[in-house]
C-alpha positions as CSV (number, residue, x, y, z in Angstrom):
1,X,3.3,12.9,-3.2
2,X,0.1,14.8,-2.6
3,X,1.4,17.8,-5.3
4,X,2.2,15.2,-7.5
5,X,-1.5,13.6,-7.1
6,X,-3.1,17.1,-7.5
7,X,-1.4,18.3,-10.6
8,X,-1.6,15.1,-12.5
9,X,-2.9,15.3,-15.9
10,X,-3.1,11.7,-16.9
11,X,-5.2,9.4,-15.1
12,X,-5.0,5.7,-15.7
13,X,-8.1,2.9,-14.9
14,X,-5.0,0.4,-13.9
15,X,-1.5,0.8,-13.2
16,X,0.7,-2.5,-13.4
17,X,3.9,-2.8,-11.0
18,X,6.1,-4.7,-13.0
19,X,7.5,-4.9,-16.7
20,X,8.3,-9.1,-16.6
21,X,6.4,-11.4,-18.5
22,X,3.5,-11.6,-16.4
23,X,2.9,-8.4,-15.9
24,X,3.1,-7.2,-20.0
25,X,0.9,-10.3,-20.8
26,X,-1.9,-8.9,-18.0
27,X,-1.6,-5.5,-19.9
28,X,-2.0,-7.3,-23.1
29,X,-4.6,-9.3,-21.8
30,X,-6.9,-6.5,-20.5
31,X,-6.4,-4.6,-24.0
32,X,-7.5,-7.9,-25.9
33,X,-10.6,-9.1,-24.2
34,X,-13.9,-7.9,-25.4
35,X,-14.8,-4.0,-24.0
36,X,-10.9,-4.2,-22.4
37,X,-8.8,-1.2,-21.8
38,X,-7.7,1.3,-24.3
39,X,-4.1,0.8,-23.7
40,X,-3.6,4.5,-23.0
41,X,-5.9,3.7,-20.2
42,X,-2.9,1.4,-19.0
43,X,0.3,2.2,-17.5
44,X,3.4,-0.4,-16.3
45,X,5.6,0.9,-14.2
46,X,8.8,-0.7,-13.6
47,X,12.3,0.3,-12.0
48,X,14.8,-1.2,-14.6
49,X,14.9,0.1,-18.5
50,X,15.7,-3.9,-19.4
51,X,13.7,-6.9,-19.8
52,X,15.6,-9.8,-18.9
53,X,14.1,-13.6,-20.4
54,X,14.6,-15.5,-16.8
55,X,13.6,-18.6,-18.5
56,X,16.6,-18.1,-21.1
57,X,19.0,-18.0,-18.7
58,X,19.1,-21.7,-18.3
59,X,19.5,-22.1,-21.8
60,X,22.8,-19.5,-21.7
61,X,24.4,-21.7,-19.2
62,X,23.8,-24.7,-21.6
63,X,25.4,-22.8,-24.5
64,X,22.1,-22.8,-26.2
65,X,21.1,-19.2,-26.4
66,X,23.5,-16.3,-26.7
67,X,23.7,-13.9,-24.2
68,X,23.0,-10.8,-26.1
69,X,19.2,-12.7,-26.6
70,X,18.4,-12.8,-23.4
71,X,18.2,-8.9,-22.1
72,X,16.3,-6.3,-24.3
73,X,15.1,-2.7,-24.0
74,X,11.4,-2.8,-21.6
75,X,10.6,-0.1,-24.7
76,X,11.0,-3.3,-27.8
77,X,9.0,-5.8,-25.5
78,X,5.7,-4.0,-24.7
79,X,3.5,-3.6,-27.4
């Protein structure tokens, strides 16, 4: 960790654990608001390389929403 710390090149003002809904819409939030983040200044770090719609998934059970619409590449979600 500490060589990784030392020969950073990119700092970032905030760094958001978590690619879900909430925390994309804090990231979009602090971006939006007046003097907010640059969104350079903003990173979201998350362990999967898929956003899954949790609220969807009642809908799929129901037959309401197809399946394919309710996981998407983290990269298409995040503005």
């Amino acid at each position: 960790w500490r060589n990784f710390a030392s020969s950073a090149k990119l700092h970032n003002k905030v760094v958001i654990i978590g690619g879900g809904a909430g925390g994309i819409g804090l990231a979009g939030r602090l971006t939006s608001i007046e003097g907010g983040l640059n969104p350079a200044q903003i990173s979201i770090v998350d362990g999967g390389s898929l956003f899954h719609y949790k609220p969807g998934w009642t809908l799929y059970t129901a037959d309401d929403l197809p399946r394919a619409q309710l996981s998407r590449p983290l990269r298409e979600v995040i503005p």
